[in-house]
N, C-alpha and C positions, 0 to 999 in steps of 0.2 A: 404379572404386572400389566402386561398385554391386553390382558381380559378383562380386568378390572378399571384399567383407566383408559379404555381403549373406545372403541363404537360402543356407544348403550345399547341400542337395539339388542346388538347380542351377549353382552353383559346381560342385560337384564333377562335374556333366554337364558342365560346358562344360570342366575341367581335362581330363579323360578325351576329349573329343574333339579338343582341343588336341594331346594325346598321339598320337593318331593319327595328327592331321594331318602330326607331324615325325616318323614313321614309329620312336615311342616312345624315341628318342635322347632325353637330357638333358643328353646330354657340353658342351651349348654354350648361350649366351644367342641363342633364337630373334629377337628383334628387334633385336640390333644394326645389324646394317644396316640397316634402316629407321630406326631415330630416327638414327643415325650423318646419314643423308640426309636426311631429311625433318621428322622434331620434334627435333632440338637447335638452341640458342639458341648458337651459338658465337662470332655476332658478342660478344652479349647480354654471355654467361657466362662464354667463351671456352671452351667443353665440346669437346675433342677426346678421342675416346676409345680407349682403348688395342688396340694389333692384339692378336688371340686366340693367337698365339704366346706372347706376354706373360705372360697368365696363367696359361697353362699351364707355362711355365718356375719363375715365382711360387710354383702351386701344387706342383710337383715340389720345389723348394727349400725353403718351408716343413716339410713333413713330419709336422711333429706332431698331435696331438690337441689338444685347446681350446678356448681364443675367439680368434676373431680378427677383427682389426678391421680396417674399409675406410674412410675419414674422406671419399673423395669416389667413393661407389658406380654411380652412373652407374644402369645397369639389370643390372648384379649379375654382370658376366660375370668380374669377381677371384676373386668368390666361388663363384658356380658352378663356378671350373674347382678351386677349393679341397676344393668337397664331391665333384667327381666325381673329384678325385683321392684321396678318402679309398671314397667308396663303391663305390668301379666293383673296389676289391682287396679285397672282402669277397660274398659269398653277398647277399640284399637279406634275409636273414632274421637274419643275425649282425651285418651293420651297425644301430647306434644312432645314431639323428641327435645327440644328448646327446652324442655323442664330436667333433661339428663344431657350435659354438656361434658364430653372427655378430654382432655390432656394426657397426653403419654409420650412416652419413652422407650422406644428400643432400640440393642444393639446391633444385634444381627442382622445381615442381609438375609438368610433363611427367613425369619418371623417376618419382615414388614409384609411381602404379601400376602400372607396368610391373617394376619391381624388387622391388615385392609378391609379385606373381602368380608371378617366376619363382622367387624363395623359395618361396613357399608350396606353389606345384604339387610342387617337387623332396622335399619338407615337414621343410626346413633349418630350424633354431630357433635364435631370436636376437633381435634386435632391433633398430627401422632409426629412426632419428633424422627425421628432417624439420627441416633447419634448416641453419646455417649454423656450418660446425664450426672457421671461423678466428676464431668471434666468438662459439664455443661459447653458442650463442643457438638453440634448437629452439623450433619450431612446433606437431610433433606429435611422439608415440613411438607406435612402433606395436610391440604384442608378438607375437612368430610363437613359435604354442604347438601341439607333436605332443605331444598326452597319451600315447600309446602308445608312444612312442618306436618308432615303425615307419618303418622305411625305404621302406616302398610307401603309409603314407598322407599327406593332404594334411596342411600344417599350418593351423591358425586365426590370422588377424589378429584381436588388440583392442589396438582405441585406445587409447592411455593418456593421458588428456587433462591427468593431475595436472603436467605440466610445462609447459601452454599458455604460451610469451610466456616460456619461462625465460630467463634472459640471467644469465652468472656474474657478479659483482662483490661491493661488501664485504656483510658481512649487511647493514648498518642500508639497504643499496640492494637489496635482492632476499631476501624473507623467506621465500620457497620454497624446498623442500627441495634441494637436488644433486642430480643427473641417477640418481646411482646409489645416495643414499642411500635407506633403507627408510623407509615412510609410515604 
């Protein structure tokens, strides 16, 4: 989390040698198979998470332009295959990430920053919940912001801490705004 919402300068060093290291592909979520094995909670949480066929079937049948929304994101491999199905049929100079907007959802403290990073490196704009979306109850909001609307820059994380501890129910139980009303 450090690195990611931390000094750009060296964010964007360490994005850009990341890029390298998968020999500049974006088409795919680099860590799934490792937290697949290694950091999911599946006893815990029961986190199985979906084969890469998947999403990319998903992303070909979606189609459109918009927001689209992932209610249990994992480390963002729905979405990824969403935006490389919008971006990879455009020039990287004619694609606008503005034409692929995210909304999500996850639980875990393991996935938020790995689901950060692979948004933000691709620099996909939207926004990722931290929380628990069957009890629509968030912890954090994190906003992914490409002021340039460039398809080859990173996006910025900011916290958006105005919904810490939200939990939906009646007003006179929860005097904070809605998740998506304006502040």
């Amino acid at each position: 989390m450090q690195i990611i919402t931390g000094d750009k300068s060296k964010r964007d060093e360490i994005y850009r040698e990341a890029i390298k290291l998968h020999g500049s592909d974006l088409s795919y979520d680099w860590f799934l198979d490792i937290y697949m094995e290694e950091l999911a909670k599946r006893k815990d949480n029961k986190q199985y998470f979906t084969p890469r066929e998947v999403p990319d079937i998903c992303a070909i049948l979606t189609g459109t332009d918009g927001i689209v929304h992932e209610p249990t994101a994992g480390t963002g491999g729905l979405l990824i295959a969403y935006w490389w199905n919008k971006a990879s049929t455009k020039f990287p100079w004619r694609f606008k990430p503005s034409t692929c907007i995210v909304s999500c959802w996850e639980l875990t403290d393991r996935s938020i920053p790995l689901l950060l990073f692979n948004l933000s490196i691709r620099g996909i704009m939207g926004e990722v919940f931290h929380g628990d979306v069957l009890e629509n109850s968030a912890k954090a909001r994190y906003v992914l912001l490409n002021e340039r609307d460039d398809a080859l820059a990173f996006s910025d994380i900011v916290r958006d801490d105005s919904i810490l501890g939200y939990r939906y129910g009646r007003p006179s139980e929860n005097p904070q705004p809605g998740l998506f009303d304006k502040i």
